[in-house]
C-alpha positions in Angstrom: -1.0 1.5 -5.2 0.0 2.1 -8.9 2.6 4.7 -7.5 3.9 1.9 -5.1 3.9 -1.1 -7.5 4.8 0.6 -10.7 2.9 -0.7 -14.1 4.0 -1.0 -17.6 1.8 -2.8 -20.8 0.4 -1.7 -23.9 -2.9 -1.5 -25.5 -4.9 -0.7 -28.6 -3.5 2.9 -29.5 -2.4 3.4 -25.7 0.8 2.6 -24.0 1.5 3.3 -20.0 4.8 3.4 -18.0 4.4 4.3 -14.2 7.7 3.5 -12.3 7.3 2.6 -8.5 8.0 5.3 -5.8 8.6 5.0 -1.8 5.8 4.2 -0.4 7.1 6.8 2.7 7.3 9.9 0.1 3.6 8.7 -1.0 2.4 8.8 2.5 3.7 12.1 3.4 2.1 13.8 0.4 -0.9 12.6 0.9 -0.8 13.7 4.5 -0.5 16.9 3.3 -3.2 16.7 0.8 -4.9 15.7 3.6 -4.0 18.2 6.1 -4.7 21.1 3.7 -7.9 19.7 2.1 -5.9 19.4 -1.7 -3.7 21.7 -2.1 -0.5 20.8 -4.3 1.3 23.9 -3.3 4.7 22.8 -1.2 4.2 19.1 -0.9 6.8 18.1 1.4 8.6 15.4 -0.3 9.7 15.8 -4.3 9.1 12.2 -5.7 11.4 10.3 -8.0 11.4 6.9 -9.2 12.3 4.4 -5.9 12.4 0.5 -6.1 12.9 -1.5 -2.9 16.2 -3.6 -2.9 17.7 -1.2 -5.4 21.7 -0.8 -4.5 22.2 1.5 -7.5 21.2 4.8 -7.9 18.4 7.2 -10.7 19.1 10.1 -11.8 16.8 12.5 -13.0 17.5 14.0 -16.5 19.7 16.9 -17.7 17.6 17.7 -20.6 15.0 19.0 -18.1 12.1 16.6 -19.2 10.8 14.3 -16.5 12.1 11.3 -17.4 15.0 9.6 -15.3 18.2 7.1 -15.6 18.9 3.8 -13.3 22.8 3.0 -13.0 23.7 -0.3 -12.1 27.2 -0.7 -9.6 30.3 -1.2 -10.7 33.9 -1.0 -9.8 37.6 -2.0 -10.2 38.9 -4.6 -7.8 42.5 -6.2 -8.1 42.7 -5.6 -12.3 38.7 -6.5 -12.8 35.8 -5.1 -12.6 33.1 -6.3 -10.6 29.1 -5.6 -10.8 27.1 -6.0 -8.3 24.3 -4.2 -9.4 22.2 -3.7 -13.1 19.6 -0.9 -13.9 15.9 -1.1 -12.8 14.5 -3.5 -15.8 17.7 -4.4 -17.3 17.8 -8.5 -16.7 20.5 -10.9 -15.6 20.3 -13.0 -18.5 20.1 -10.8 -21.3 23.4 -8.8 -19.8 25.3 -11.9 -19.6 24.7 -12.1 -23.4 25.6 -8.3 -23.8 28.9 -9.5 -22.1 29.3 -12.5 -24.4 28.7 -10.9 -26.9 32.1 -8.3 -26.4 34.0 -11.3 -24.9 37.2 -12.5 -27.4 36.5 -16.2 -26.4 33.4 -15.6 -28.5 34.5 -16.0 -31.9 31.5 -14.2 -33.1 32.3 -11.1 -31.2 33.0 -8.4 -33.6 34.5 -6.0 -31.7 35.3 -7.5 -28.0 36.9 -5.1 -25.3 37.1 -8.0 -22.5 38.9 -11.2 -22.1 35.7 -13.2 -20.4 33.5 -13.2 -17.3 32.3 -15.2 -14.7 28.7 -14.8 -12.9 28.6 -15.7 -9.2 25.4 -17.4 -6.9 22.2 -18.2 -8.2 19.3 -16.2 -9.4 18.5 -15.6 -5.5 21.7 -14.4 -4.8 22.3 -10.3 -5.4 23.9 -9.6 -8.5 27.8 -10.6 -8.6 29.5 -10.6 -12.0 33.3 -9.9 -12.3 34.1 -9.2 -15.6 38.0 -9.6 -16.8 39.9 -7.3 -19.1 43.6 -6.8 -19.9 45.4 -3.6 -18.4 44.6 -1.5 -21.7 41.0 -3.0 -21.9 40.7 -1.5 -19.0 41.8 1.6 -19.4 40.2 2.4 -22.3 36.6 1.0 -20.6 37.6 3.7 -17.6 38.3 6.6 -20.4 35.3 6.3 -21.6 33.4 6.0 -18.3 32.7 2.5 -17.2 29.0 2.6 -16.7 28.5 3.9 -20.5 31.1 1.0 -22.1 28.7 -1.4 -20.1 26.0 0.1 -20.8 24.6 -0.3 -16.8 22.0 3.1 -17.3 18.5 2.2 -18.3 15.4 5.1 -19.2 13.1 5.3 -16.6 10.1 6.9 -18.2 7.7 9.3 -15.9 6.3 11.2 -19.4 3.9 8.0 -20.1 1.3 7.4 -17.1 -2.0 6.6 -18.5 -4.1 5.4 -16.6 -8.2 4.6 -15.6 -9.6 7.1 -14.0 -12.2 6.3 -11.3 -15.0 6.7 -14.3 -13.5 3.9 -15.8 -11.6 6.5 -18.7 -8.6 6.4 -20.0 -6.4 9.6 -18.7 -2.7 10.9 -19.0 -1.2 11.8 -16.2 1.5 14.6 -15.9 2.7 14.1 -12.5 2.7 11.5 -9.6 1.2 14.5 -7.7 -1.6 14.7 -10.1 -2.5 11.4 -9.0 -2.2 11.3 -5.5 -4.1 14.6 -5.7 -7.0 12.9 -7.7 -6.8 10.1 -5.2 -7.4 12.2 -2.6 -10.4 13.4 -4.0 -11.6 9.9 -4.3 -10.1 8.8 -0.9 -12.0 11.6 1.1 -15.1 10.4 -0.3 -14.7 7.2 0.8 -13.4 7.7 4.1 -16.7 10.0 4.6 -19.0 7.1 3.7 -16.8 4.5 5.8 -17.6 6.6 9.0 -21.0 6.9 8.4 -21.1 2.8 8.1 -19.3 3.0 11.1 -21.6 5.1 12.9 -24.9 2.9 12.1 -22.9 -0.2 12.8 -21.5 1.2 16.4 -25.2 2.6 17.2 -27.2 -0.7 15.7 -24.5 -2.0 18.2 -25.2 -0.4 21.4 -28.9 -0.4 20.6 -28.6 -3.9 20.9 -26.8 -4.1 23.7 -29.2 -1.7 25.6 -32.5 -3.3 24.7 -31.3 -6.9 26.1 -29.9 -5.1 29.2 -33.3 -3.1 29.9 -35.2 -6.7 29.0 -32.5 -8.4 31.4 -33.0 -6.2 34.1 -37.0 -6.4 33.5 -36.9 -10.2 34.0 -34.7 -10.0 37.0 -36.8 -7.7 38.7 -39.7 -9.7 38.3 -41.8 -7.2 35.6 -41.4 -9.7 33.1 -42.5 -13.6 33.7 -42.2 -16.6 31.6 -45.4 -18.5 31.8 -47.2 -21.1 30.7 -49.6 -18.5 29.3 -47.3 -17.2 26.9 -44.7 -19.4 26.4 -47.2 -21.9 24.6 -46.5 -20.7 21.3 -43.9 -18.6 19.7 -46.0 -16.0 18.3 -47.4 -16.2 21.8 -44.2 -15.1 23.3 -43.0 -12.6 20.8 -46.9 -10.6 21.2 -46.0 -10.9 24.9 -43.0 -9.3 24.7 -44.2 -6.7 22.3 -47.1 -5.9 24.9 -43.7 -5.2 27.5 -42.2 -2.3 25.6 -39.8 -4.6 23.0 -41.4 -3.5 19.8 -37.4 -2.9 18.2 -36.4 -7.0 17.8 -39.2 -8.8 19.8 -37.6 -12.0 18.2 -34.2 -11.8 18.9 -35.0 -10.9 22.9 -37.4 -14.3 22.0 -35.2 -16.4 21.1 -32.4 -15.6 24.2 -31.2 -18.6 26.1 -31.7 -19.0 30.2 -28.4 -18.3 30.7 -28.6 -14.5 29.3 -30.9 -13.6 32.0 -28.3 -14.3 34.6 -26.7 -11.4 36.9 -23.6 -12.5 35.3 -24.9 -11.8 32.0 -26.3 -8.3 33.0 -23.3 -7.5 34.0 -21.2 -8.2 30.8 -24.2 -6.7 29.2 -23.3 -3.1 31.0 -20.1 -3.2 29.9 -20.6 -4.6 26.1 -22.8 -0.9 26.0 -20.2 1.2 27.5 -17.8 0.0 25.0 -20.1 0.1 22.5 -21.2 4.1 23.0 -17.8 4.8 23.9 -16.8 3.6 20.3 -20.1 5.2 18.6 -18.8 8.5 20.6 -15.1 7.9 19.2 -16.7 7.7 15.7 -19.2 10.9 15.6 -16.6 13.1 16.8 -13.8 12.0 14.2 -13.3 13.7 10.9 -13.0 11.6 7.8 -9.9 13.4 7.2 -8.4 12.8 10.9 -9.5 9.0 10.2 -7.3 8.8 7.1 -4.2 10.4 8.7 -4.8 8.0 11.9 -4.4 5.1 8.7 -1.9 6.7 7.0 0.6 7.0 10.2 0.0 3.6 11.0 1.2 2.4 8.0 3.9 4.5 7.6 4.7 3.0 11.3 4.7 -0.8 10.2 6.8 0.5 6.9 9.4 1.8 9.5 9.6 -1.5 10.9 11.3 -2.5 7.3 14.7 -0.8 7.3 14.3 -0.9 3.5 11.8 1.5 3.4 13.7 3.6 6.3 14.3 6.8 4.4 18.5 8.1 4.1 19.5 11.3 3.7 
């Protein structure tokens, strides 16, 4: 979830910056680590910096170290320009000072390069600024390339991911694949120990089931009665039952109302312990890896559903 949601803070003598990434590209890799028990080699999906909503576009850098640029939107409409889009962590309100502070109706300006600017809707509303400049103003801004004059690119940095491991200690992480990788390590695990919960809890289940059905069917076929000889006392009843076979939950079956010792209730019994070994069947055959991929598709289907997260080529 740190790849999905992103996280950035500083500590004593440690700093992190994780940037967020498509949740889709994160699922696929870790199908594959999956799939092949692990193994980083050929990882189907390269993975960049992503956030959801974002109209502009990152770039990784030229230098060749793994750090990338956001670039907000803009363009040139009837003499103006018009933005309609900032970089990832570059905010609305400190841009509109950036553009007052170049604007010559600012008289503090010291060296402006547009006439003024107007910002459209509210902070709900996506991003419309127009921006207005005389014709050399804006020939100059386009010489030297609009997005560097208005400084709409912002770092992303991916060299800074530190991070908890699962021991609790801190760890600096080269790679989003180095920690989906480790993930999986700890994912697998888990998704071992979750089916063997589910196993007890499916077989606790049908045991259940088939020890009230073998003491319904008893009572209805007359092995078991309910007498006034031991139906004095509790104890009474629970040795009784004890005596018939029940040693499992001789309290439970004990405590059962009238009405569970109806045909009806047989019936719905029979079928509660079909379903009930059918599931514990389901369960001892699967594969803690198969049960994570089974998760993983899933979610990747409700994702889908979002045509934000729909990936474009």
């Amino acid at each position: 979830m740190v790849l999905v949601n992103g996280c950035e803070g500083i500590g004593v003598g440690w700093s992190t910056n994780v940037p967020n990434y498509h949740p889709i590209h994160i699922i696929k890799n870790m199908m594959h680590l999956i799939a092949y028990e692990g193994n980083m080699e050929k990882l189907p999906v390269e993975m960049c910096p992503w956030y959801k909503g974002f109209r502009g576009r990152i770039e990784g850098s030229q230098s060749g170290d793994r750090d990338y640029t956001s670039y907000g939107c803009i363009q040139e409409s009837n003499g103006m320009l018009k933005i309609t889009e900032l970089p990832i962590h570059k905010w609305t309100d400190k841009y509109l000072k950036f553009l007052n502070s170049v604007a010559e109706h600012n008289a503090e300006a010291k060296d402006p390069f547009i006439k003024g600017y107007k910002k459209y809707g509210d902070d709900t509303s996506p991003i419309d600024i127009r921006v207005k400049l005389s014709g050399k103003q804006l020939r100059e801004a386009e010489q030297e390339g609009l997005e560097k004059k208005f400084k709409l690119g912002k770092k992303i940095k991916t060299s800074n991911m530190v991070l908890f491991d699962e021991d609790g200690r801190l760890k600096l992480y080269s790679t989003p694949k180095q920690i989906l990788q480790e993930f999986y390590k700890y994912g697998i695990d888990k998704y071992k120990s979750r089916l063997t919960n589910l196993q007890k809890k499916h077989a606790d289940k049908a045991l259940k089931a088939r020890t009230e059905l073998h003491f319904v069917k008893r009572y209805r076929q007359g092995n078991i009665i309910l007498s006034k000889d031991n139906m004095q006392k509790k104890d009474d009843l629970v040795k009784y039952i004890k005596h018939q076979g029940f040693e499992a939950n001789p309290e439970y079956l004990a405590s059962l109302k009238l009405v569970s010792l109806t045909e009806e209730s047989e019936k719905a019994l029979e079928k509660e312990l079909e379903k009930a070994e059918e599931e514990l069947k389901k369960v001892k055959n699967k594969a803690a890896a198969t049960s994570w991929l089974e998760d993983l598709q899933v979610l990747e289907n409700e994702l889908l559903k979002d045509k934000l997260f729909q990936l474009t080529a």
